[in-house]
PDBQT receptor file of N, H, CA, C and O in Angstrom, charges set to zero:
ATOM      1  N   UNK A   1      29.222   6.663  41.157  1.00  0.00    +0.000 N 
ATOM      2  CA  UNK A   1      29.864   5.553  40.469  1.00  0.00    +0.000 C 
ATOM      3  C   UNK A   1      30.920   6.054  39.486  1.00  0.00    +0.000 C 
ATOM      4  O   UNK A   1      31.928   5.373  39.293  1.00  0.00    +0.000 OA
ATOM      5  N   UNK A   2      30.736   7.187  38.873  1.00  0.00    +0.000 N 
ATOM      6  H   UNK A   2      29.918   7.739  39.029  1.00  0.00    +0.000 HD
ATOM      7  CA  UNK A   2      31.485   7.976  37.969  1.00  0.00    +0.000 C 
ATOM      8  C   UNK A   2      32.841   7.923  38.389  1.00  0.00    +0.000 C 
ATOM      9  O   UNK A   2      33.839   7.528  37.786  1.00  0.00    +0.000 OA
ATOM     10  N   UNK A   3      32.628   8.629  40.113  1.00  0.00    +0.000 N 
ATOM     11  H   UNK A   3      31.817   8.950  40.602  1.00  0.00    +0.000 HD
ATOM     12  CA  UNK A   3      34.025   8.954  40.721  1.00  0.00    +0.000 C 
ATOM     13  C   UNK A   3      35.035   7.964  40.336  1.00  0.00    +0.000 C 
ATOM     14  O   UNK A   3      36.163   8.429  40.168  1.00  0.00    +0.000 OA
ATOM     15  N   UNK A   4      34.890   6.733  40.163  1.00  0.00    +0.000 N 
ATOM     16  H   UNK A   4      33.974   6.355  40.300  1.00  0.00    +0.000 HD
ATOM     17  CA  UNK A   4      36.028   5.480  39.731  1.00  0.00    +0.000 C 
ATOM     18  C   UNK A   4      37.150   5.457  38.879  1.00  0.00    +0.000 C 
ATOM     19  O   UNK A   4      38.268   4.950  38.799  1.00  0.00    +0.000 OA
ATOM     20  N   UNK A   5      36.122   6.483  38.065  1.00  0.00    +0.000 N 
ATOM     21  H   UNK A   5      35.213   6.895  38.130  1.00  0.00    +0.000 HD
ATOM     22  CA  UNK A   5      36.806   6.877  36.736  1.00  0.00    +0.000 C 
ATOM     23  C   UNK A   5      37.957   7.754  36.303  1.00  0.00    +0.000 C 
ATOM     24  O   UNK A   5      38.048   8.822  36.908  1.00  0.00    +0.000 OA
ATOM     25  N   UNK A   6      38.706   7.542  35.520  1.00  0.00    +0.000 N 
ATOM     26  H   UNK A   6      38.632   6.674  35.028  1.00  0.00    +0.000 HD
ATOM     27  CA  UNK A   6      39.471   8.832  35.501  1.00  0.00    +0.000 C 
ATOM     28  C   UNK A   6      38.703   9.737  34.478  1.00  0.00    +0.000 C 
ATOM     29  O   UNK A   6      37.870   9.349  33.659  1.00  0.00    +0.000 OA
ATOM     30  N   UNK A   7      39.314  11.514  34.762  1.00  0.00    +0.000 N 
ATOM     31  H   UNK A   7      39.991  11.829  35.427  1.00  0.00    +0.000 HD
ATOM     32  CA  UNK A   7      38.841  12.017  34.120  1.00  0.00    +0.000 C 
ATOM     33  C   UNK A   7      38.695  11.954  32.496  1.00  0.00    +0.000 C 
ATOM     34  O   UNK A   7      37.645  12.384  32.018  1.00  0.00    +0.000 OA
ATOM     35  N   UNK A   8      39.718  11.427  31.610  1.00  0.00    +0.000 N 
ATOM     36  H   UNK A   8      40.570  11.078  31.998  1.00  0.00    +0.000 HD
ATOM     37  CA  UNK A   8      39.582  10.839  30.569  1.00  0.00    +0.000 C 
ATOM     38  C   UNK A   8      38.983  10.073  30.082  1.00  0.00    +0.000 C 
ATOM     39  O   UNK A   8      38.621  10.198  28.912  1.00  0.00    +0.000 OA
ATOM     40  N   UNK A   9      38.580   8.668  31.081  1.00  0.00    +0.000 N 
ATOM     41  H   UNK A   9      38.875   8.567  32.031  1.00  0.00    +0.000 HD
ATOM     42  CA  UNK A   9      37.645   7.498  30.928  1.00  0.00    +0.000 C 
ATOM     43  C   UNK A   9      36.357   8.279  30.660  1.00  0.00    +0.000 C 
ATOM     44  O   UNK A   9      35.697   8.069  29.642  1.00  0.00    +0.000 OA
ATOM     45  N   UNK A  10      35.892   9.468  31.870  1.00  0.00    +0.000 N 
ATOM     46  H   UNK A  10      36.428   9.639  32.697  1.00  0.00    +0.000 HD
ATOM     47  CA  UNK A  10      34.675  10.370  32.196  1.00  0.00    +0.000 C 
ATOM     48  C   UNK A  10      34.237  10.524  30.777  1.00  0.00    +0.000 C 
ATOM     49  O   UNK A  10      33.303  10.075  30.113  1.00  0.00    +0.000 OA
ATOM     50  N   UNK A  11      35.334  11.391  30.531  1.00  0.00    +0.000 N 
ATOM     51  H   UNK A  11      36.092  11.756  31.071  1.00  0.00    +0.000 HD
ATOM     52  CA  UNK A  11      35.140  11.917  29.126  1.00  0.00    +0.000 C 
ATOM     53  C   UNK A  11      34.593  11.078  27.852  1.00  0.00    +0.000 C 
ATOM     54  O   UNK A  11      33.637  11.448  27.170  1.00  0.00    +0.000 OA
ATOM     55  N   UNK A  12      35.507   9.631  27.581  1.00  0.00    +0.000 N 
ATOM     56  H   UNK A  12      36.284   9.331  28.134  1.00  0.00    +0.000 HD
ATOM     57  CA  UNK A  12      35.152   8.795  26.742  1.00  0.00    +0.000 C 
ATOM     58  C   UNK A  12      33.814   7.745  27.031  1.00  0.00    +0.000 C 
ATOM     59  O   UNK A  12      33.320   6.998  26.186  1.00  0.00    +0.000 OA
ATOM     60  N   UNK A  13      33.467   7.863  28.144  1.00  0.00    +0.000 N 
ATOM     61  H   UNK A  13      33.868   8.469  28.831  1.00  0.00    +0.000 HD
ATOM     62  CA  UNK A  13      32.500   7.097  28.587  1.00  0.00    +0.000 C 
ATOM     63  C   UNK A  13      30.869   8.063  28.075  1.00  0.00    +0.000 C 
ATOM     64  O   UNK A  13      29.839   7.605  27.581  1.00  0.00    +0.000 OA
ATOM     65  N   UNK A  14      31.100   9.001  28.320  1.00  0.00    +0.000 N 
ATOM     66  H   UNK A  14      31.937   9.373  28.721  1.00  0.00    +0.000 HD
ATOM     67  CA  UNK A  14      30.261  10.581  28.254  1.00  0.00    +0.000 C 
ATOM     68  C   UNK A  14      30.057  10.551  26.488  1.00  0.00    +0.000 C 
ATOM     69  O   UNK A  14      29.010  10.474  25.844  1.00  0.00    +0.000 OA
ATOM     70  N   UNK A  15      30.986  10.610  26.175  1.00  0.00    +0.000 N 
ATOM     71  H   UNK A  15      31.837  10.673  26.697  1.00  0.00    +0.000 HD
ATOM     72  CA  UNK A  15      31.468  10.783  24.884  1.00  0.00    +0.000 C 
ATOM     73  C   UNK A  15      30.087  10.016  23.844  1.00  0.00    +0.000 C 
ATOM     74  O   UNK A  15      29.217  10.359  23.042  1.00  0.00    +0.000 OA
ATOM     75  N   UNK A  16      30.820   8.345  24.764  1.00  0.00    +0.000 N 
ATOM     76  H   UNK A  16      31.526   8.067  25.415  1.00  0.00    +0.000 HD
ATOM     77  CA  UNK A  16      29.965   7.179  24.004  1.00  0.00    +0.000 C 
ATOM     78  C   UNK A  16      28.903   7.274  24.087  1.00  0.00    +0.000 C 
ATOM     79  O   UNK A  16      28.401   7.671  23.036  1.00  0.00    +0.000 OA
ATOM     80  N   UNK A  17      28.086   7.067  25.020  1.00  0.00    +0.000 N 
ATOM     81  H   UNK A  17      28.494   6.745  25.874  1.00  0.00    +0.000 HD
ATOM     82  CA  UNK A  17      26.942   7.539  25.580  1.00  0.00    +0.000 C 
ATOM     83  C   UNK A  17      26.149   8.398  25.066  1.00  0.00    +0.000 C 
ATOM     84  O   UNK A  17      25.111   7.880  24.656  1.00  0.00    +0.000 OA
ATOM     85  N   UNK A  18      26.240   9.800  24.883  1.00  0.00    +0.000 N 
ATOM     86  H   UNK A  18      27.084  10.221  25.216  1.00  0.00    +0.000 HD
ATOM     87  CA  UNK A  18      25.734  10.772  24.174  1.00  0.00    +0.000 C 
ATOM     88  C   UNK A  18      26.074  10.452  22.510  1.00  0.00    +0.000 C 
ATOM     89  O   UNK A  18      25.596  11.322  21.782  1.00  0.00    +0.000 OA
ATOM     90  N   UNK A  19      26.473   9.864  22.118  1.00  0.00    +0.000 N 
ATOM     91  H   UNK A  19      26.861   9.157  22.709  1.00  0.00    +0.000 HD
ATOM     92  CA  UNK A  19      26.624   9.530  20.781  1.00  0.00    +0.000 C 
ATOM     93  C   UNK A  19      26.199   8.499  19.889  1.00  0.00    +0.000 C 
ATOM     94  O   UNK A  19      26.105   8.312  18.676  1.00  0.00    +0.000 OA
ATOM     95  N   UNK A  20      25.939   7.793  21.165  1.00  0.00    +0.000 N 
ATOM     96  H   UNK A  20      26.016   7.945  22.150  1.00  0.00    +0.000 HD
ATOM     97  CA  UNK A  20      24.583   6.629  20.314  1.00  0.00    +0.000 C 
ATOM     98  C   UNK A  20      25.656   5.371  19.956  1.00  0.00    +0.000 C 
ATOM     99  O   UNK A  20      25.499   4.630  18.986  1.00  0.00    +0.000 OA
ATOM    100  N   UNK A  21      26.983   5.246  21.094  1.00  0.00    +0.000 N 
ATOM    101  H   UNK A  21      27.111   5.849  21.882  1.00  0.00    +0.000 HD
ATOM    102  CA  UNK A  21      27.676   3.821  20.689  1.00  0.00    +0.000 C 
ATOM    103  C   UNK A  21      26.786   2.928  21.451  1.00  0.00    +0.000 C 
ATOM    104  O   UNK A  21      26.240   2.128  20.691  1.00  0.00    +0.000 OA
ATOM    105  N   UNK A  22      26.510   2.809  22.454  1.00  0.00    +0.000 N 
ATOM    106  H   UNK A  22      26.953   3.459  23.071  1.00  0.00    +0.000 HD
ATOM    107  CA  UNK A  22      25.561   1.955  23.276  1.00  0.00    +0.000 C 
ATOM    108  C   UNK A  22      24.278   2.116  22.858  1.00  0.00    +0.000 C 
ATOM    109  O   UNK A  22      23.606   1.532  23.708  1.00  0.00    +0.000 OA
ATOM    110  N   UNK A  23      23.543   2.579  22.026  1.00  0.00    +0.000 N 
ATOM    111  H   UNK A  23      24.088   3.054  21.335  1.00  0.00    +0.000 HD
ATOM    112  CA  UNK A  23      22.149   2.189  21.466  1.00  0.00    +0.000 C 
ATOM    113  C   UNK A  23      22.207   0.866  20.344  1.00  0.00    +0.000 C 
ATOM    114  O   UNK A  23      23.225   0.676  19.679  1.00  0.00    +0.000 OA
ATOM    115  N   UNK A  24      21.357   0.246  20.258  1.00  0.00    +0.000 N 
ATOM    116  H   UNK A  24      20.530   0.400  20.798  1.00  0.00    +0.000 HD
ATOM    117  CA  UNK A  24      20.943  -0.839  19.427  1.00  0.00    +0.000 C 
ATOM    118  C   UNK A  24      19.770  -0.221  18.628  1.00  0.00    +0.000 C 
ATOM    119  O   UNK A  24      18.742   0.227  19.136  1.00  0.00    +0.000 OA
ATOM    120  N   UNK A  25      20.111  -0.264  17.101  1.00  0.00    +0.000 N 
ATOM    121  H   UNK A  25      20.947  -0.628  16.689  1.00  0.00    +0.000 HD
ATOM    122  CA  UNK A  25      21.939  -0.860  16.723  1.00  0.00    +0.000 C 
ATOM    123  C   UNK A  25      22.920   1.013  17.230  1.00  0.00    +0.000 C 
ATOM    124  O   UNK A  25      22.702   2.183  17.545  1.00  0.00    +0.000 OA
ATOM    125  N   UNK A  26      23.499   0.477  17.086  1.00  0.00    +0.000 N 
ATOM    126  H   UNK A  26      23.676  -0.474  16.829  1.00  0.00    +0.000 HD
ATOM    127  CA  UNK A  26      24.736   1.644  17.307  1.00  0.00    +0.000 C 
ATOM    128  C   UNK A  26      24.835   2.869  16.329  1.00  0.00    +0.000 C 
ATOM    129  O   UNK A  26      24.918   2.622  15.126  1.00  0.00    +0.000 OA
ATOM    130  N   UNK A  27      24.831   4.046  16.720  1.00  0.00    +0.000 N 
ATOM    131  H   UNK A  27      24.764   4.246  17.697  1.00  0.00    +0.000 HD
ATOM    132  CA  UNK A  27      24.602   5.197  15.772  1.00  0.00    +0.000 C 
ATOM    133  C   UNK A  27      26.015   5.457  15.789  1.00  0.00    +0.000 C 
ATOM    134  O   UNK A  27      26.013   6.300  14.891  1.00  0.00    +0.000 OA
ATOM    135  N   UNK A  28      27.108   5.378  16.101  1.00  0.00    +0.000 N 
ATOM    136  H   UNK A  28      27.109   4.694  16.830  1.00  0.00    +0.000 HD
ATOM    137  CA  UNK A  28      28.228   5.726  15.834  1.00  0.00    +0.000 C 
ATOM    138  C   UNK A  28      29.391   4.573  15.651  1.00  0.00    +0.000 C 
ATOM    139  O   UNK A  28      28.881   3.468  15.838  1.00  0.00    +0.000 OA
ATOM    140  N   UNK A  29      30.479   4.506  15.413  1.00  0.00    +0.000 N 
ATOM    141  H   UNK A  29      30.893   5.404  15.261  1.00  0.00    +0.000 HD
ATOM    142  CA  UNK A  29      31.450   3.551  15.878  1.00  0.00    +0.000 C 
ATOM    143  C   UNK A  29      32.885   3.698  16.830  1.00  0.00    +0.000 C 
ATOM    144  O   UNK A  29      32.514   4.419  17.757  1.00  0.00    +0.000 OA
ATOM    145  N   UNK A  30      34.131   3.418  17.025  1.00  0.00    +0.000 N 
ATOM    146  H   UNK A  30      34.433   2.832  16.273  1.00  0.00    +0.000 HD
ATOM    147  CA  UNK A  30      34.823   3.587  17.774  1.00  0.00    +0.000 C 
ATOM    148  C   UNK A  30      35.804   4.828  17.169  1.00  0.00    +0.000 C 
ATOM    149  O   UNK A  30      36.425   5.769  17.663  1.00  0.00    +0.000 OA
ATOM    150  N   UNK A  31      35.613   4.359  16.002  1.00  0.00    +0.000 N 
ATOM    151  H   UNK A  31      35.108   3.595  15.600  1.00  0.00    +0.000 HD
ATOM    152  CA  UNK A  31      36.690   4.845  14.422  1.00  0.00    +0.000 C 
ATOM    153  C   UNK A  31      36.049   6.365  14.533  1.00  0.00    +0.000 C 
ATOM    154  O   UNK A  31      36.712   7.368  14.269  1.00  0.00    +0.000 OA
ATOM    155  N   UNK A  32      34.890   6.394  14.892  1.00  0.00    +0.000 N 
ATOM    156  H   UNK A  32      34.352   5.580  15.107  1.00  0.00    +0.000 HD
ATOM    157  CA  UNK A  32      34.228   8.219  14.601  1.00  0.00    +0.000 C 
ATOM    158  C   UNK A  32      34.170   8.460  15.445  1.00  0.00    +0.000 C 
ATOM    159  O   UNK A  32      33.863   9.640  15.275  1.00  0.00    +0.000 OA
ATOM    160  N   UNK A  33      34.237   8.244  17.183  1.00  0.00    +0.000 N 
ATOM    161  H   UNK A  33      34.486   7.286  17.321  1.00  0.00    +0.000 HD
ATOM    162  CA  UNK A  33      34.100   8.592  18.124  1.00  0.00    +0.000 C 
ATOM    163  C   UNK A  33      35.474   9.427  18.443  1.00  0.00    +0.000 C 
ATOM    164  O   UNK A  33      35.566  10.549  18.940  1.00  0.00    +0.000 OA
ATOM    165  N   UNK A  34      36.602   8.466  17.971  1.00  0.00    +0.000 N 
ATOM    166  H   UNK A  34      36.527   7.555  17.567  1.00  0.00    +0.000 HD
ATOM    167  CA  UNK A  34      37.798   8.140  18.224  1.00  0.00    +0.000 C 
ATOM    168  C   UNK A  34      38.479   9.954  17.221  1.00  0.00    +0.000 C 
ATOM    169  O   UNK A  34      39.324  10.752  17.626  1.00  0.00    +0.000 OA
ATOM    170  N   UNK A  35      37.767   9.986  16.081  1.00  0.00    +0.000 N 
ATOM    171  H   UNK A  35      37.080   9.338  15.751  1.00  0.00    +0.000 HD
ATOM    172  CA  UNK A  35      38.226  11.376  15.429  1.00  0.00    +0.000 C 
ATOM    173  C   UNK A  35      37.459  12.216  16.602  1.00  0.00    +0.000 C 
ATOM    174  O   UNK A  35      38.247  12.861  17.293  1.00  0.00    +0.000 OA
ATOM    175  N   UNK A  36      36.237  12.329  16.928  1.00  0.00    +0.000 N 
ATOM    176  H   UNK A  36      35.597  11.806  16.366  1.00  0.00    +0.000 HD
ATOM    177  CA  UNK A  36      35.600  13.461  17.568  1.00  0.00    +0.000 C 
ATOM    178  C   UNK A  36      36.598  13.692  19.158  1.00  0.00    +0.000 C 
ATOM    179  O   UNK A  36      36.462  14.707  19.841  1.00  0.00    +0.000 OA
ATOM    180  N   UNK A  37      37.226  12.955  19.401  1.00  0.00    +0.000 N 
ATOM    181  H   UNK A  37      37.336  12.130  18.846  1.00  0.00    +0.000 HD
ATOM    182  CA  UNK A  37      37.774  13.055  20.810  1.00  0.00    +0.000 C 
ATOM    183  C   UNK A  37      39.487  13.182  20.500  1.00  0.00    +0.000 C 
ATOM    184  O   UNK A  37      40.344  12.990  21.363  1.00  0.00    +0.000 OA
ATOM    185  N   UNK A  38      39.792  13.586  18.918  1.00  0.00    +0.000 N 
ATOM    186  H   UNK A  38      39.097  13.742  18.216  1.00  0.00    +0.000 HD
ATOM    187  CA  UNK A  38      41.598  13.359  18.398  1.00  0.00    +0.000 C 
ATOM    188  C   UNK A  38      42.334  12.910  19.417  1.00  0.00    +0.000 C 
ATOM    189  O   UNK A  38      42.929  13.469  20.339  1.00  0.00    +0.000 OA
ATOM    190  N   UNK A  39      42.157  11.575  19.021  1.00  0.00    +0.000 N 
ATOM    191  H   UNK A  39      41.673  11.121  18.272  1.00  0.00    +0.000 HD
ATOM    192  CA  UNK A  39      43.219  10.661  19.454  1.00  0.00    +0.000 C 
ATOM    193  C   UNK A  39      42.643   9.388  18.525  1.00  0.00    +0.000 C 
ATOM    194  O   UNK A  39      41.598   9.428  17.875  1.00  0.00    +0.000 OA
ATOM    195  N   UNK A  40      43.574   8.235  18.612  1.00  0.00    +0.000 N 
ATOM    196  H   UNK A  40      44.423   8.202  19.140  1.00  0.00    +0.000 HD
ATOM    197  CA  UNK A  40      43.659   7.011  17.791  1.00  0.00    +0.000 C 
ATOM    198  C   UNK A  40      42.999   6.099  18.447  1.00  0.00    +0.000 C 
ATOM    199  O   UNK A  40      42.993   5.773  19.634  1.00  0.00    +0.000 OA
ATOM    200  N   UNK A  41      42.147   5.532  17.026  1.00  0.00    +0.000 N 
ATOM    201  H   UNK A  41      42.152   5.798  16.062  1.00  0.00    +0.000 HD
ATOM    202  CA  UNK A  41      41.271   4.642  17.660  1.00  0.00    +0.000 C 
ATOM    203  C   UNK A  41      41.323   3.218  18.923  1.00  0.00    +0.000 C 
ATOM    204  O   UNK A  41      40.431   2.647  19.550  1.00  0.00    +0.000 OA
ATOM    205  N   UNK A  42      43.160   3.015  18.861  1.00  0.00    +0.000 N 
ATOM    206  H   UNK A  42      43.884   3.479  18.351  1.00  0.00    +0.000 HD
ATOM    207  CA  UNK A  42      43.309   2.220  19.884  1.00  0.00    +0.000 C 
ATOM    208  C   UNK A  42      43.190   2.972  21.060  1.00  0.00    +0.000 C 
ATOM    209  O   UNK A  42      42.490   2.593  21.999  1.00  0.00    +0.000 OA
ATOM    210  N   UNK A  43      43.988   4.269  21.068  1.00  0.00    +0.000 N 
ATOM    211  H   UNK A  43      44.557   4.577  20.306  1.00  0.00    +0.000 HD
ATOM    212  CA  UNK A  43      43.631   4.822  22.359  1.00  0.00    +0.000 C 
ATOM    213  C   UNK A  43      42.084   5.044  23.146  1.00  0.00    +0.000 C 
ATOM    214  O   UNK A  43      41.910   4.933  24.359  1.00  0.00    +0.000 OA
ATOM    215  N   UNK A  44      41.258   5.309  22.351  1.00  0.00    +0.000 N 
ATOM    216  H   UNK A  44      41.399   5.400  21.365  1.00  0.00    +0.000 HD
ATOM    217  CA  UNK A  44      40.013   5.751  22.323  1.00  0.00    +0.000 C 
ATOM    218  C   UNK A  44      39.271   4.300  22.800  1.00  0.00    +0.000 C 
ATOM    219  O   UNK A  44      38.692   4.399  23.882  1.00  0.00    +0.000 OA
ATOM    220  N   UNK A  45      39.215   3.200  22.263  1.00  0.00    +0.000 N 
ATOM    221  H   UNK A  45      39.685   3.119  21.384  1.00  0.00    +0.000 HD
ATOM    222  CA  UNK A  45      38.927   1.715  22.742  1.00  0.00    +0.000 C 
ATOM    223  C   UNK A  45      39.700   1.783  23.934  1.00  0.00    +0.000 C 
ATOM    224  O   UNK A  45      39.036   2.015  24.944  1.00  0.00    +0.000 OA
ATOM    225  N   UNK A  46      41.094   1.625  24.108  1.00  0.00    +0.000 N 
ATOM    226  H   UNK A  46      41.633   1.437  23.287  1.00  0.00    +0.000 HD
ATOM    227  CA  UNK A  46      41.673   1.198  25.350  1.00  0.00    +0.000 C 
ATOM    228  C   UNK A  46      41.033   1.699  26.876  1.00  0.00    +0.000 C 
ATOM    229  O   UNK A  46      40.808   1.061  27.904  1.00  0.00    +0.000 OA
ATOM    230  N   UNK A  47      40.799   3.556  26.418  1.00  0.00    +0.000 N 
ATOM    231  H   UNK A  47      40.981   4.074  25.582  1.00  0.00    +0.000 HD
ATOM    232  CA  UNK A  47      40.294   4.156  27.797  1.00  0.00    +0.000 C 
ATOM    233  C   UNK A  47      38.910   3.485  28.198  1.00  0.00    +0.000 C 
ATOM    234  O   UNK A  47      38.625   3.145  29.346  1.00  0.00    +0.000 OA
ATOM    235  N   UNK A  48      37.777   3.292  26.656  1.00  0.00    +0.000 N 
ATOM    236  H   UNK A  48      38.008   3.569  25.723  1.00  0.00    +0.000 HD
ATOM    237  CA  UNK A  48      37.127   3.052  26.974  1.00  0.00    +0.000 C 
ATOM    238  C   UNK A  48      36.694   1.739  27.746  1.00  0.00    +0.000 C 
ATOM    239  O   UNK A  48      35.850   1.643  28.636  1.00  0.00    +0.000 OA
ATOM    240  N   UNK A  49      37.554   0.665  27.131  1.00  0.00    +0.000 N 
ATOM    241  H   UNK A  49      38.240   0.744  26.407  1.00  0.00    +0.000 HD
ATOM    242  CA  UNK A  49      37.722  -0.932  27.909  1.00  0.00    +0.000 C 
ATOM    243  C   UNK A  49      37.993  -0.759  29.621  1.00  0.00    +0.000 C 
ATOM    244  O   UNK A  49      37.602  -1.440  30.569  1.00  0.00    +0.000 OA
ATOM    245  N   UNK A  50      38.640   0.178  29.563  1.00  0.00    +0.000 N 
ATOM    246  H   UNK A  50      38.957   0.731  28.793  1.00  0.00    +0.000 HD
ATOM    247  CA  UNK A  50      39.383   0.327  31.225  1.00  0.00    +0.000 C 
ATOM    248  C   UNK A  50      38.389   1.042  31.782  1.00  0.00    +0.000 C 
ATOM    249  O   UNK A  50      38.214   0.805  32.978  1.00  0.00    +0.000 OA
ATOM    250  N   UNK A  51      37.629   1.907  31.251  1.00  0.00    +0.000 N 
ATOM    251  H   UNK A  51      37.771   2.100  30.280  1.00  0.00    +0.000 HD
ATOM    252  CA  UNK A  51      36.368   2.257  32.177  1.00  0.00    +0.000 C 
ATOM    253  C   UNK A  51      35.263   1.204  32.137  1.00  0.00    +0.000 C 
ATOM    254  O   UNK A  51      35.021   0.617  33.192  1.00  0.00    +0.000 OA
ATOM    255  N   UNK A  52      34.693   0.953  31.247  1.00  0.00    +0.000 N 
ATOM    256  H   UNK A  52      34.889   1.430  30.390  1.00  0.00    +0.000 HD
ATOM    257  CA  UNK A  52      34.044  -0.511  31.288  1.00  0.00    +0.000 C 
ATOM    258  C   UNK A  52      34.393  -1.626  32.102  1.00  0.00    +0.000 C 
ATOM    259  O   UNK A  52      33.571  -2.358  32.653  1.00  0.00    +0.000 OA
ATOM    260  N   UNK A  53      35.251  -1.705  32.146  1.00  0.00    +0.000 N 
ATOM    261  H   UNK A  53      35.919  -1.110  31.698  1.00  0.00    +0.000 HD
ATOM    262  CA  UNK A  53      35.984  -2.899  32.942  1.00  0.00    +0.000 C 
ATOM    263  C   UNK A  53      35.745  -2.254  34.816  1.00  0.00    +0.000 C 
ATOM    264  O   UNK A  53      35.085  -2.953  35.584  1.00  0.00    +0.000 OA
ATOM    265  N   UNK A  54      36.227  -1.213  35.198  1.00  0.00    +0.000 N 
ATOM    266  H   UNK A  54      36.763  -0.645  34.574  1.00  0.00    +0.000 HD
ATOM    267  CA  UNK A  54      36.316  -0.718  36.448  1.00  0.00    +0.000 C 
ATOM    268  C   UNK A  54      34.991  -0.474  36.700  1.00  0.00    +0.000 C 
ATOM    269  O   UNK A  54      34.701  -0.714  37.872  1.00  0.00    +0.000 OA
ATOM    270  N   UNK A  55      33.531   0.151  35.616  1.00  0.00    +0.000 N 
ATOM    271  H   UNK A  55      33.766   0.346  34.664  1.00  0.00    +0.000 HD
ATOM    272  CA  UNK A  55      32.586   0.038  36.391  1.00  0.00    +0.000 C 
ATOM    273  C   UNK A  55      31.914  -1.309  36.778  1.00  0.00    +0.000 C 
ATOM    274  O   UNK A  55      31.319  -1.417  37.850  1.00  0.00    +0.000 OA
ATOM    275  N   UNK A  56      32.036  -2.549  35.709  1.00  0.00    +0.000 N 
ATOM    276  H   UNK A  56      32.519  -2.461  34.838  1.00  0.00    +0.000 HD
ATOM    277  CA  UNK A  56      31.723  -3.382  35.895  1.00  0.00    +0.000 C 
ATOM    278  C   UNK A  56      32.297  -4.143  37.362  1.00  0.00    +0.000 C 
ATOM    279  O   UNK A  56      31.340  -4.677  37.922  1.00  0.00    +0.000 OA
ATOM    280  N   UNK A  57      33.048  -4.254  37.805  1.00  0.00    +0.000 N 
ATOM    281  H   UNK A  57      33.825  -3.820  37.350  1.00  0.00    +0.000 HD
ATOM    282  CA  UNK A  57      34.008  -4.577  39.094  1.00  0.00    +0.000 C 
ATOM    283  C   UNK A  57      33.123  -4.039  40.184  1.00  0.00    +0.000 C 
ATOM    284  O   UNK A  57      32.629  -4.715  41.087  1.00  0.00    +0.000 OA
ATOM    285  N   UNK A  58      32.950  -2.495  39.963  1.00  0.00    +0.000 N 
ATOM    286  H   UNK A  58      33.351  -1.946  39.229  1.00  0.00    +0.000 HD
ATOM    287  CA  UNK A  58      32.517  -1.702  41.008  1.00  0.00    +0.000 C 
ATOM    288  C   UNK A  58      30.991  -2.456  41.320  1.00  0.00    +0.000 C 
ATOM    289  O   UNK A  58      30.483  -2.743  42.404  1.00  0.00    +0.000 OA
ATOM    290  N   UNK A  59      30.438  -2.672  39.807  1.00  0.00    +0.000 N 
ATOM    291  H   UNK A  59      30.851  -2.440  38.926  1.00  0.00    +0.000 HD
ATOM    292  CA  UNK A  59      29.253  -3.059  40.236  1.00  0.00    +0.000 C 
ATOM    293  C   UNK A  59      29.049  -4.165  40.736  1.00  0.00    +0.000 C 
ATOM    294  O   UNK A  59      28.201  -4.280  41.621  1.00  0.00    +0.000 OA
ATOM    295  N   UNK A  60      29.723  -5.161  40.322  1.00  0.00    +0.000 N 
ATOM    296  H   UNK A  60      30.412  -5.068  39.603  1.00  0.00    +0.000 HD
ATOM    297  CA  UNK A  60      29.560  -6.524  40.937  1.00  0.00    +0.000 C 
ATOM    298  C   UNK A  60      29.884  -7.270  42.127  1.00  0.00    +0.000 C 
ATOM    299  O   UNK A  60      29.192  -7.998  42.838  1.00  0.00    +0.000 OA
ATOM    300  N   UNK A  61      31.158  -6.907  42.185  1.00  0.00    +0.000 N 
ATOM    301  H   UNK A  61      31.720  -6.315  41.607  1.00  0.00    +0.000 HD
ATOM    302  CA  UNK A  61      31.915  -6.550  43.487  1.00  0.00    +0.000 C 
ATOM    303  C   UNK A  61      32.594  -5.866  44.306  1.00  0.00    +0.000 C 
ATOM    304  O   UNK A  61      33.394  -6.135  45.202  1.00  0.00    +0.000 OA
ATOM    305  N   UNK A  62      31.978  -4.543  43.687  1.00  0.00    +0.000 N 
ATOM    306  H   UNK A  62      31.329  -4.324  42.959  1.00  0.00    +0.000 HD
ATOM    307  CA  UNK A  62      32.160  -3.406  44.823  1.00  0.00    +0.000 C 
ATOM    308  C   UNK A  62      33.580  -2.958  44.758  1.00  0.00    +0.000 C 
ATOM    309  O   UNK A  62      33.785  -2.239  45.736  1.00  0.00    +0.000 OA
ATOM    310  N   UNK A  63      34.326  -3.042  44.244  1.00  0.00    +0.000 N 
ATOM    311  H   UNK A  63      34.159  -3.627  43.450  1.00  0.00    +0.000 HD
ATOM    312  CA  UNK A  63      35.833  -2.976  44.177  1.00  0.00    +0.000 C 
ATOM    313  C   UNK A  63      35.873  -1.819  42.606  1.00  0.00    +0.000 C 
ATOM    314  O   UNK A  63      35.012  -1.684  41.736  1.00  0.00    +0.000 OA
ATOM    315  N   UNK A  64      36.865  -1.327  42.713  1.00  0.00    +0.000 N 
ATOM    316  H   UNK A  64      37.564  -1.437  43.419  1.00  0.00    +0.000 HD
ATOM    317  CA  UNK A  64      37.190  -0.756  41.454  1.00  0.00    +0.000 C 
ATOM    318  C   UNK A  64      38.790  -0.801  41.375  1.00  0.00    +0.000 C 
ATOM    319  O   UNK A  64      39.372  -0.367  40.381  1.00  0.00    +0.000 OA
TER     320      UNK A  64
């Protein structure tokens, strides 16, 4: 399912994940993720929206 991804998304998706943005409640935010990976926090949201977005597709309807 990964494969969908670009390697950057990989990265920021990986990133989030291991860092506790997707746990409840959330151990990190976008703003600290966003320094650990130097780049700006819009960039850092944007990749991550666009991988979110493409796995969700993949999953629902099979498409990416």
């Amino acid at each position: 399912l990964l494969n969908i991804l670009t390697e950057k998304q990989r990265e920021i998706m990986t990133t989030a994940h291991m860092n506790g943005y997707y746990d409840y409640p959330k151990k990190t935010n976008s703003q600290q993720l966003a320094e650990k990976a130097n780049i700006s926090k819009a960039t850092f949201v944007q990749h991550l929206r666009k991988a979110e977005s493409r796995l969700m597709d993949e999953l629902f309807f099979g498409r990416s």
